[in-house]
Every structure is written in C-alpha cells, then in structure tokens.
KETOR-222850 format. One record per residue (C-alpha): residue number from 1; x, y, z. Coordinates in steps of 0.1 Angstrom, whole numbers. Layout:
N
+-----+-------+-------+-------+
! pos !     u !     v !     w !
+-----+-------+-------+-------+
! NUM !     X !     Y !     Z !
...
+-----+-------+-------+-------+
! end
This chain:
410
+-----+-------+-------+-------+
! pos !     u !     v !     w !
+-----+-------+-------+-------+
!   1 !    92 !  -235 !    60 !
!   2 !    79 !  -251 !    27 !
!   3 !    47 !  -236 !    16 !
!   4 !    30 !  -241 !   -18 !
!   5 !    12 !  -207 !   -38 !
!   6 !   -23 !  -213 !   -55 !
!   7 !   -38 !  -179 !   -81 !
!   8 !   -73 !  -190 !   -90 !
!   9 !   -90 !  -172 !  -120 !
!  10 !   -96 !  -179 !  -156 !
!  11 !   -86 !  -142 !  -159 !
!  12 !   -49 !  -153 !  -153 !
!  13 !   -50 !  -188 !  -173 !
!  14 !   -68 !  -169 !  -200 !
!  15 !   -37 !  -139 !  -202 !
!  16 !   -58 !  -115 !  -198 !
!  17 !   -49 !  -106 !  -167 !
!  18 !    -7 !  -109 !  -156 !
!  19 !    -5 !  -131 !  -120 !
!  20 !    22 !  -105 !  -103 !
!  21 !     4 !  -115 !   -67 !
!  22 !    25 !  -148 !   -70 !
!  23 !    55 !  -133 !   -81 !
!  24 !    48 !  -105 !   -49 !
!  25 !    46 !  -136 !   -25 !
!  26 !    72 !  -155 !   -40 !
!  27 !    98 !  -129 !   -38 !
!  28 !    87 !  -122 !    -1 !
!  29 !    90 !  -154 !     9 !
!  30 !   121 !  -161 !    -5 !
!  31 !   136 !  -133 !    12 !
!  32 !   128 !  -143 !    43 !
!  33 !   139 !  -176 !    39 !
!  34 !   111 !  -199 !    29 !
!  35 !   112 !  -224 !     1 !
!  36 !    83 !  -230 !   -23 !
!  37 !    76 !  -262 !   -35 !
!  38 !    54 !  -246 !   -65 !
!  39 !    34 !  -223 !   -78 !
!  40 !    -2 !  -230 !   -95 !
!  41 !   -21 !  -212 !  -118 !
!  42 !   -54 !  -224 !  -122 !
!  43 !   -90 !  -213 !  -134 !
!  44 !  -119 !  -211 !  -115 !
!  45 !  -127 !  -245 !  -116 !
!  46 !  -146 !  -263 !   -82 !
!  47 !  -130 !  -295 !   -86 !
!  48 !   -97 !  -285 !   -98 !
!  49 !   -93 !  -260 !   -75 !
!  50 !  -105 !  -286 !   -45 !
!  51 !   -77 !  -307 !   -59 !
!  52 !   -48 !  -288 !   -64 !
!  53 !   -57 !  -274 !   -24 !
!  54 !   -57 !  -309 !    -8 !
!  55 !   -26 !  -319 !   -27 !
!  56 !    -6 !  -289 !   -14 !
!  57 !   -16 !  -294 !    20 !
!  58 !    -3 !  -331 !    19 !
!  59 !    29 !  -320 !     4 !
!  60 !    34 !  -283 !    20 !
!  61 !    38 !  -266 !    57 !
!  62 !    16 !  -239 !    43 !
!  63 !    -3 !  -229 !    14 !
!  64 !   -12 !  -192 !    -1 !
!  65 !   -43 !  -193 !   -20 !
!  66 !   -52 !  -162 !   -41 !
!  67 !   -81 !  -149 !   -61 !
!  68 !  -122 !  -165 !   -57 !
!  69 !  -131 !  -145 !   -31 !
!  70 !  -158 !  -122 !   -45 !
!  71 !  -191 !  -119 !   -47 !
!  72 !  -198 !  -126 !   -89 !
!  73 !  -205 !  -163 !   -94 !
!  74 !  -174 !  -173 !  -114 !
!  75 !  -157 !  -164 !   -77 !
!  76 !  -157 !  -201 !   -62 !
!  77 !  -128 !  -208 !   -42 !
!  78 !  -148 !  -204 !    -8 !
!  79 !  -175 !  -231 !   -18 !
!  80 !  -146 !  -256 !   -32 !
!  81 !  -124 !  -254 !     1 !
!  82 !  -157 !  -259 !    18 !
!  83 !  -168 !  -294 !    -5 !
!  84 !  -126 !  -302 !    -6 !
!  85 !  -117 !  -303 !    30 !
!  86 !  -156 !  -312 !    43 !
!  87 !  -163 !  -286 !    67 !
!  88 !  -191 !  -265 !    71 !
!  89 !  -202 !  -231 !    57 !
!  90 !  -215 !  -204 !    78 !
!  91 !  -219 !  -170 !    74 !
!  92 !  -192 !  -147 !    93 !
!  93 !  -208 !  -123 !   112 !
!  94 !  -183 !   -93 !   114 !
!  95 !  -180 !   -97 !    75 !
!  96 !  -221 !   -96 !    72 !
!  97 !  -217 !   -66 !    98 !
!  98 !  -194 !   -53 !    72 !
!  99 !  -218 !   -53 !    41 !
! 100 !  -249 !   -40 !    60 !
! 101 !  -230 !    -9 !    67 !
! 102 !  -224 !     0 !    33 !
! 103 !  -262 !    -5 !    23 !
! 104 !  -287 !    21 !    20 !
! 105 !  -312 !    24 !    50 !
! 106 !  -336 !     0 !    44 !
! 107 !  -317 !   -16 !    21 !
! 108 !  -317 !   -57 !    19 !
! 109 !  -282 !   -77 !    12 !
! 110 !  -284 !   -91 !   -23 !
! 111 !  -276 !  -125 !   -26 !
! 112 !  -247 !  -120 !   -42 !
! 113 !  -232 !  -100 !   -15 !
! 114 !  -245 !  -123 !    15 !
! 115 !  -221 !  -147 !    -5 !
! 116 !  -189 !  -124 !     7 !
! 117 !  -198 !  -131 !    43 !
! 118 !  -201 !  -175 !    36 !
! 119 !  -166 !  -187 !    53 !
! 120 !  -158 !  -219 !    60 !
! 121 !  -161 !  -232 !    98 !
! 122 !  -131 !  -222 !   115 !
! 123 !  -121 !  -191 !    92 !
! 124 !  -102 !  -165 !   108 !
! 125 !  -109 !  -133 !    94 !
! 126 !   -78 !  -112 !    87 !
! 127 !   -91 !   -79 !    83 !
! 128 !  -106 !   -67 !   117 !
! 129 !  -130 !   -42 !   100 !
! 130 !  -137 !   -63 !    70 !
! 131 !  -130 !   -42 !    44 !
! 132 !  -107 !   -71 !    24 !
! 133 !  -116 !  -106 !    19 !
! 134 !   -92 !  -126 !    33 !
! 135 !   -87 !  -149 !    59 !
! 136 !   -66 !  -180 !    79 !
! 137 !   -79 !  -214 !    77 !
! 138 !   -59 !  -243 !    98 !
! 139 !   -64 !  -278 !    84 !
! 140 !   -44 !  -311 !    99 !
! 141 !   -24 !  -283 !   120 !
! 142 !    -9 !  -263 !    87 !
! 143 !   -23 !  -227 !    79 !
! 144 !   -37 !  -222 !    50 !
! 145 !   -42 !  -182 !    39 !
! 146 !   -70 !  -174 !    15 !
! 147 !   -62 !  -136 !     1 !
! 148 !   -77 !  -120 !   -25 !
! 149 !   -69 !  -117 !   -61 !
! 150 !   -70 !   -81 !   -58 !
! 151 !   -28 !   -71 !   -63 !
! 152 !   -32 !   -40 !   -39 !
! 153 !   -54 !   -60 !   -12 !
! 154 !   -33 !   -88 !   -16 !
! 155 !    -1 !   -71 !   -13 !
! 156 !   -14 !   -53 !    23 !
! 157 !   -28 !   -86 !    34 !
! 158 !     0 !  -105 !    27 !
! 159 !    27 !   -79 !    44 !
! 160 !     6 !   -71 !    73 !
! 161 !    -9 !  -105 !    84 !
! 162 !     6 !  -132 !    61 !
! 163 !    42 !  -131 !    64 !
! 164 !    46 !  -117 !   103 !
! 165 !    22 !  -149 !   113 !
! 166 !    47 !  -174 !    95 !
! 167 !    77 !  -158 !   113 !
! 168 !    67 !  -158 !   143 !
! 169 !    60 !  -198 !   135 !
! 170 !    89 !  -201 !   123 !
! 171 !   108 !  -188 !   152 !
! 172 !   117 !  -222 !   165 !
! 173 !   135 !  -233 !   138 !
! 174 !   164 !  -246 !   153 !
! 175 !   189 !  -242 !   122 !
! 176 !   178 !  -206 !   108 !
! 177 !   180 !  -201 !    67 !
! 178 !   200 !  -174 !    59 !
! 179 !   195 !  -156 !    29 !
! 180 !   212 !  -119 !    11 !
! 181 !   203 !  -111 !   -28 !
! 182 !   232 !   -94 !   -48 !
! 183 !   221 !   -68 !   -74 !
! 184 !   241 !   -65 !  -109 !
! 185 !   242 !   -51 !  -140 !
! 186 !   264 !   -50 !  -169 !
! 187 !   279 !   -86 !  -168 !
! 188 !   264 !  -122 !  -181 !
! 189 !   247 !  -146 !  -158 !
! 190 !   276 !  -169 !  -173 !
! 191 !   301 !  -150 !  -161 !
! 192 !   285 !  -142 !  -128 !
! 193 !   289 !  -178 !  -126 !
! 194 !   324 !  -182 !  -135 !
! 195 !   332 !  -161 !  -109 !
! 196 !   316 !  -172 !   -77 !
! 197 !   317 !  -206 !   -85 !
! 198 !   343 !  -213 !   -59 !
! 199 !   323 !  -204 !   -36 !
! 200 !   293 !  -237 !   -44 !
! 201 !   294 !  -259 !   -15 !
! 202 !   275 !  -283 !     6 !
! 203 !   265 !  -255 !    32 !
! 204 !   261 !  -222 !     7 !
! 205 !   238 !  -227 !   -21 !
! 206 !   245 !  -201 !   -52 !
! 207 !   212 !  -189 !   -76 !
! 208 !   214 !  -171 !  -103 !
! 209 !   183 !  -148 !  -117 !
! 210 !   185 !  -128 !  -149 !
! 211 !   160 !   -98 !  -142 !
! 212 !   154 !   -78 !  -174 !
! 213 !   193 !   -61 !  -182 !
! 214 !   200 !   -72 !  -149 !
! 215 !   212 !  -107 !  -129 !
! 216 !   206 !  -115 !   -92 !
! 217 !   224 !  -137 !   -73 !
! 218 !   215 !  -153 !   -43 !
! 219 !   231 !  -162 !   -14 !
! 220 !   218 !  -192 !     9 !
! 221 !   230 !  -210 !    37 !
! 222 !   209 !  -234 !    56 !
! 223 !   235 !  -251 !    84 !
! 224 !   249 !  -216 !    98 !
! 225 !   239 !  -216 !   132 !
! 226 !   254 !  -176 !   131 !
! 227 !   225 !  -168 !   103 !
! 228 !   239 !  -142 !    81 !
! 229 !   267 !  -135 !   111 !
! 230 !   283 !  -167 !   106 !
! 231 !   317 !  -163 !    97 !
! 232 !   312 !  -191 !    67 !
! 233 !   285 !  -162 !    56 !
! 234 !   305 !  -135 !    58 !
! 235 !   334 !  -145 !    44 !
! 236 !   311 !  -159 !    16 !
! 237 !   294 !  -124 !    14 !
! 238 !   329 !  -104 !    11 !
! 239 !   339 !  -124 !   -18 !
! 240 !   307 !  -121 !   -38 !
! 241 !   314 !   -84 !   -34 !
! 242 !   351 !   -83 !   -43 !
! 243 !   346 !  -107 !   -77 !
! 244 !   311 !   -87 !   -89 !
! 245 !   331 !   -53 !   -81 !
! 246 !   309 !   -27 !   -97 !
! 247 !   290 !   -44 !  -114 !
! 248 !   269 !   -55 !   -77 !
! 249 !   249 !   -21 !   -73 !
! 250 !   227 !   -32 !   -42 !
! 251 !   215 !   -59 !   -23 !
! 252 !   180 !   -75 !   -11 !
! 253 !   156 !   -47 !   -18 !
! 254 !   177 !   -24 !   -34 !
! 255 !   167 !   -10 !   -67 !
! 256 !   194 !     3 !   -97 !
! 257 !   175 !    42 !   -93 !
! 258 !   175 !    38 !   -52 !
! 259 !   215 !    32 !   -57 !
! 260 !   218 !    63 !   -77 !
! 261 !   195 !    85 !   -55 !
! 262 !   217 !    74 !   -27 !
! 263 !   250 !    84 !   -48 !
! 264 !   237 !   117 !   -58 !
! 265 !   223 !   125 !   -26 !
! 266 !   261 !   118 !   -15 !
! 267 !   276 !   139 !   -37 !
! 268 !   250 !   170 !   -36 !
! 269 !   243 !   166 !   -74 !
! 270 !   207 !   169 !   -93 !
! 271 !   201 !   146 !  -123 !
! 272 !   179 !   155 !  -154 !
! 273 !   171 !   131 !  -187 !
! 274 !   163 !   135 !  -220 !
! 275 !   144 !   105 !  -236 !
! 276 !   133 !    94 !  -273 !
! 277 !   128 !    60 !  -278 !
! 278 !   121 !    50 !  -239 !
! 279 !    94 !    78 !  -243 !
! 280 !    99 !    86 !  -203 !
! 281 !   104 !    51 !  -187 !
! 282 !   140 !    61 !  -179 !
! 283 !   125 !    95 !  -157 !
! 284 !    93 !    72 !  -143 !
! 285 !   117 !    41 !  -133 !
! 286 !   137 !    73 !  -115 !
! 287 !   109 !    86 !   -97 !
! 288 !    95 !    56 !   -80 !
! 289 !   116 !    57 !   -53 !
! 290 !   103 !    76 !   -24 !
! 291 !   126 !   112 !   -18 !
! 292 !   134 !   115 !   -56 !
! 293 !   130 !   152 !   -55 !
! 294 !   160 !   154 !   -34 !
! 295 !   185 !   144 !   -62 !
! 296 !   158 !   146 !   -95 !
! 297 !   154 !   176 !  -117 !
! 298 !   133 !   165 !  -145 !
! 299 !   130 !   154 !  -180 !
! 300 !   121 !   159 !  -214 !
! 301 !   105 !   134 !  -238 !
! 302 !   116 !   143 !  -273 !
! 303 !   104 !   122 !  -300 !
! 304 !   102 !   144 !  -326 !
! 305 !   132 !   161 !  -344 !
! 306 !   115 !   195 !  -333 !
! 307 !   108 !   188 !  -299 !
! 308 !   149 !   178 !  -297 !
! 309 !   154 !   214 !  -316 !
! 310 !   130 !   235 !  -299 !
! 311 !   131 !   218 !  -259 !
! 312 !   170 !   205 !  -261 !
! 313 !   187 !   227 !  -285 !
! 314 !   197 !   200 !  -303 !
! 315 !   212 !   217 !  -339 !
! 316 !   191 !   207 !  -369 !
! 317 !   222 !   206 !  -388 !
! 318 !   233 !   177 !  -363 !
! 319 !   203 !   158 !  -368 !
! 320 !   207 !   165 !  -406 !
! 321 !   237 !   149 !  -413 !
! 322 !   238 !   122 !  -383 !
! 323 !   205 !   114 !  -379 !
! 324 !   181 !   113 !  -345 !
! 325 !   198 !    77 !  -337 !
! 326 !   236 !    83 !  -329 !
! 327 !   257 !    93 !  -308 !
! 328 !   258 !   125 !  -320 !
! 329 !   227 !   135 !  -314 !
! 330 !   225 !   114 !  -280 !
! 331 !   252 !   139 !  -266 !
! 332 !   232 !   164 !  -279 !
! 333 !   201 !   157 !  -264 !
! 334 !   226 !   151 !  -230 !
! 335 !   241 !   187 !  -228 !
! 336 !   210 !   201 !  -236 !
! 337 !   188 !   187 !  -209 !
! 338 !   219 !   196 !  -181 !
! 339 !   217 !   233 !  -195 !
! 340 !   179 !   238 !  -200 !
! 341 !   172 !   217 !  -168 !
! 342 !   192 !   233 !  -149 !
! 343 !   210 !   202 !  -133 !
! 344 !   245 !   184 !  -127 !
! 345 !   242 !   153 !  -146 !
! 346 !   219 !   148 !  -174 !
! 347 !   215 !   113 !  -196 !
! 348 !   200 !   108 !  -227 !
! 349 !   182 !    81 !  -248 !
! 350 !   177 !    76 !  -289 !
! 351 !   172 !    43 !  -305 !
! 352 !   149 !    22 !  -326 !
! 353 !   125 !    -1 !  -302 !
! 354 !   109 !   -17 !  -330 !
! 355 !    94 !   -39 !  -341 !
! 356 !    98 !   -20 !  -375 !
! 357 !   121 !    12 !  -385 !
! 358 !   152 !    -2 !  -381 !
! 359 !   179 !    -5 !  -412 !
! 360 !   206 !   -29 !  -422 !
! 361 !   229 !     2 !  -410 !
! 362 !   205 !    10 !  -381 !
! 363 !   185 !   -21 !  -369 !
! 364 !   158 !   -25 !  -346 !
! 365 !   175 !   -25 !  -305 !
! 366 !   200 !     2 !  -320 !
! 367 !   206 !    29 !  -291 !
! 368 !   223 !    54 !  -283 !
! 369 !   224 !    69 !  -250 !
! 370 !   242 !    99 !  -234 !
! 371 !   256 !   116 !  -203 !
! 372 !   267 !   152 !  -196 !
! 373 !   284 !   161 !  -163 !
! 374 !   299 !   195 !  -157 !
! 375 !   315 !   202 !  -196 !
! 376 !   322 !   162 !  -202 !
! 377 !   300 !   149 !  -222 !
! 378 !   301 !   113 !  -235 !
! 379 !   280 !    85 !  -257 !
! 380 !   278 !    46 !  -255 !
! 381 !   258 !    24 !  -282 !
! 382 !   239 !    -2 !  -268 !
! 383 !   226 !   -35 !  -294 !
! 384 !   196 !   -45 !  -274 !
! 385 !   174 !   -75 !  -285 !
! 386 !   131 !   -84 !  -276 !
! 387 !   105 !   -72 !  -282 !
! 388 !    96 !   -35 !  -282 !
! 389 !    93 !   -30 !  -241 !
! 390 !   119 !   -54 !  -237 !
! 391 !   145 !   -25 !  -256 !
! 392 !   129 !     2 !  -242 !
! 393 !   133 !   -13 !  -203 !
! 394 !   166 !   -24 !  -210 !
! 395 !   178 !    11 !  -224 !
! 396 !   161 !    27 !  -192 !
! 397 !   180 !     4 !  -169 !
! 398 !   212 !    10 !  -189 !
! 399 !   209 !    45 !  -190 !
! 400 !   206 !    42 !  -153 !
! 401 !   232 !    22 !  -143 !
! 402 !   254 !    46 !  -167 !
! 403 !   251 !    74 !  -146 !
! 404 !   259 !    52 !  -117 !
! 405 !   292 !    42 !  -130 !
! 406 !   301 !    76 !  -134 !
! 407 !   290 !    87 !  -103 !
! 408 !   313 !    63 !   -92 !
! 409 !   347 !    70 !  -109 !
! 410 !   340 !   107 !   -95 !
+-----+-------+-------+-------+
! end
C-alpha cells in the first residue's frame, strides 16, 4: 500500500526536537512492504496542517499523522482535521472517563484537559483504556491514524495497532511485495553497487542506504507471486550473499553487536573493551541487545593517561614515547582489558574525535583501535571524517565489526 507520513510540531521544524517517530514508521513500513509517497514535517500550523492532510489523502491509501494531540494550546491537529475534512467534534466518552479518573475527588476537568477528550466524529480510539492519545479516522474509505508525538507512545501505538490493522488490509493483495535488507560493513556504497548490479531488473529493484560506517541494501520484488520463496528471489538473495561475502553481517533487523553476540555465544567466548576517545559508546552500542550478559564482560573508559596506567596496565613508558593515540598503546589498552577483565576477547579504542587536538602528524578522525584474543594481539588505524559523534560512532561500529571478523577467521 502507499501511505503518506505527516510530524506536526514547531518543536521539530524549529530543531529543537529530532523527528525519529518518522524515521520509526518509515523503516517499519518499509519492511513490511509498503511504499511512502513522502514524508512531511510541518509546524503547528491549522491551515497548513489542514492542507498538507487533505492532499495526502487524495494522493495516498493511508496517511500517519503524528504529534498535536495534547492538551497545551499550541497542540492543534485535532481542531484542523476537524475544520479540514468538515466533520463534527464531540467529546469521546471513554477518553473523558479516562481523565476523571486521574483527578482528585471532587476535582473539576480543566479546560485544557476536556480538550484531550474532543475527537472528531467517527474517531476510533486506539487505546482501550485511554492512557495514549491516539486514534483511526476513515475518510472517503482510506484510514487515516492520528498517533502521538510522544516517540515511546508512538512507537507502542504504531506496533500494536497501526501496522497489524494495515496487514491485515493488505492481505488481499493479489501480487504480494517482497522485501529482505542486507547488512554491511567495511565496503563503499559504490562498490556494493558494482557488485550486485547484475542483478537490477525489471522485477527486482536494488536500494542502496549508507547508515553511519555502514551500507544497506535492499532487496524488492513486486511481481513474485512466491514472495520471498520465489525462486527469482532466492536465487537473487544467494547472490547478494556470495558477492557481499563478509562484509553482509545480518539481515532485516539484525544489528552489527546482535551478530557478534550470536558469534560469541557460538563459540563460548566473553568479550571486554577498553575505550578512550568513544568514551563508552562501543560497550553501550554492545549492551543494547537483549541477553548481552551471556557473551559481555565489561569495560573500561580510560581517558586519561593514568586511568590507562592504573585500570589497564598500560606502561607509562609506552605512552611516553608513543603517545595515548597509536597503535601501541591501542594494543596496550587491548591486553590489558582481556587480563584485568577477565575475558576472551578484548577491543580497544584511542583517537582524536575533534573538532580540535589533532596534528599535521595526528589529525582529527585519527584512531587506533585494538583487539586481544588468547596471546594475539593486533592494531588497525582507522582515518574517520564528521563531526565529533560522527568519529566516535563510526570507531564504535568499527571496533565492533573488528571483532566480528575475527570471530570469523577463528
């Protein structure tokens, strides 16, 4: 199905606030085989919002309208889909329910709150208890979900109601889209290109996403009757895998530290890290996938030279003559988290993130990073460019994806 996605808030067109809902709902729907027309960001504007809504519903088969749906009076999507489409307002009585039970005895709804429960005629509520605002609104036969701007609300909202209801309408579709994301890291988008290009044709369509240090590559074909069992599919599928070789570390919802759980897990092995300039991103990115315990040890954030000495065992003499950013002292860093730790497999992290401290020897995106296993212990440099997060999420996801490889060749 084609569906457009509408954020409302002068919080996002402002930058203050960062619209991941759309990206959330975007990537959903993609994976699940729906194809967006295009995403609006727009401020909380009656008319514009009116607009933008009646235009997408001309153009779309469904529309996913975020954010307007609270109680302060800069929140006006409810009133503008009300004037927009001309239907009636009238207050919900489950969501009134809602807000009297929270009150104090005695207590009266403030008009600002007995705005929450003002839906437009024909909303379907999509929280049975009403503890979200949210809800489905059909207009000329297309549905229209209102969720709100709330990431965590939205997020539940959407999984829960928003994306089982449009599968289950889009059951009938009599030539299915089928859809499978490749995960890589470690070679070009260019490249990546050069090397599936064979397989562009009229019934497979190719995408290519660069994602940070990493490129996705998507795999679509809309006239397979077979879906993803199709033979044109499959055979499609096995050569993606054979021309990205190791560089393709997962697919759909994979992540780079859920591939190395799983290899670690495999192998019986515990991994530790030692981190300067990535001041612990490379040991939080590690532990946000669920069961981490299972094949994670710990780490240690060592900025300073004495917090390498004194928590790594890193030689001062080392440091001394080689500095905190080389490969020296990366290794360094490396053995001495596997021994202190405790653990198999132990990667470290030293660079300059910038934006200043870098030399003409040394510039700014200058890392090294390092890897212990058993008694082999080995250093890469890495020339990263961006801005200061940019370097430092890049390193993490390289340091990652080096213990990976290793894991591998094991």
């Amino acid at each position: 199905m084609i569906g457009e996605i509408i954020a409302i808030g002068d919080e996002l067109t402002s930058g203050r606030i960062v619209n991941t809902t759309s990206v959330l709902a975007a990537r959903e729907l993609f994976l699940l085989g729906h194809t967006l027309r295009a995403m609006h960001t727009i401020g909380d504007d009656a008319k514009l919002i009116g607009a933008t809504l009646t235009a997408a519903i001309a153009r779309c088969d469904f529309v996913l309208v975020t954010g307007g749906l609270g109680a302060t009076t800069d929140d006006l999507t409810n009133e503008a889909v009300i004037a927009a489409l001309g239907l009636n307002g009238t207050v919900h009585p489950g969501v009134r329910a809602s807000i009297e039970s929270r009150l104090a005895k005695g207590e009266r709804i403030a008009a600002s709150l007995s705005k929450l429960a003002r839906l437009p005629a024909g909303a379907e509520v999509l929280d049975p208890e009403c503890r979200m605002a949210g809800y489905l609104l059909r207009h000329q036969d297309k549905p229209i979900w209102f969720l709100p701007g709330v990431p965590p609300q939205m997020e539940i909202l959407l999984r829960d109601k928003v994306l089982p209801a449009l599968q289950a309408m889009d059951a009938g579709r009599t030539v299915p889209v089928s859809r499978r994301v490749y995960r890589t890291c470690g070679l070009y988008e260019i490249e990546i290109n050069r090397r599936l290009q064979p397989l562009e044709q009229e019934d497979l369509a190719i995408g290519y996403y660069p994602v940070g240090s990493e490129v996705h590559v998507s795999l679509t074909g809309r006239q397979l009757a077979g879906g993803t069992d199709d033979p044109r599919f499959q055979a499609a599928d096995a050569f993606i895998r054979q021309s990205l070789g190791d560089h393709l570390y997962g697919v759909d919802e994979d992540s780079l530290a859920v591939a190395v759980g799983r290899l670690l897990l495999e192998r019986g092995l515990m991994l530790g890290t030692a981190e300067s300039c990535t001041g612990g991103l490379i040991a939080a990115t590690l532990t946000e996938t669920p069961g981490s315990s299972r094949w994670f040890k710990g780490g240690v954030v060592a900025y300073a030279n004495e917090v390498k000495e004194h928590l790594l065992g890193v030689d001062p003499k080392l440091l001394t003559r080689f500095g905190a950013v080389s490969g020296e002292t990366a290794r360094a860093m490396a053995e001495g988290a596997r021994r202190h730790l405790g653990c198999d497999i132990a990667v470290a992290a030293t660079g300059i993130a910038g934006p200043d401290g870098g030399s003409p020897d040394k510039p700014v995106g200058t890392v090294h990073l390092g890897l212990a296993i058993g008694d082999t212990v080995t250093d890469r440099l890495c020339r990263l460019t961006g801005s200061r997060r940019h370097i430092q999420e890049k390193t993490a996801q390289t340091a990652i994806d080096m213990v990976r490889r290793a894991l591998l060749a094991r």
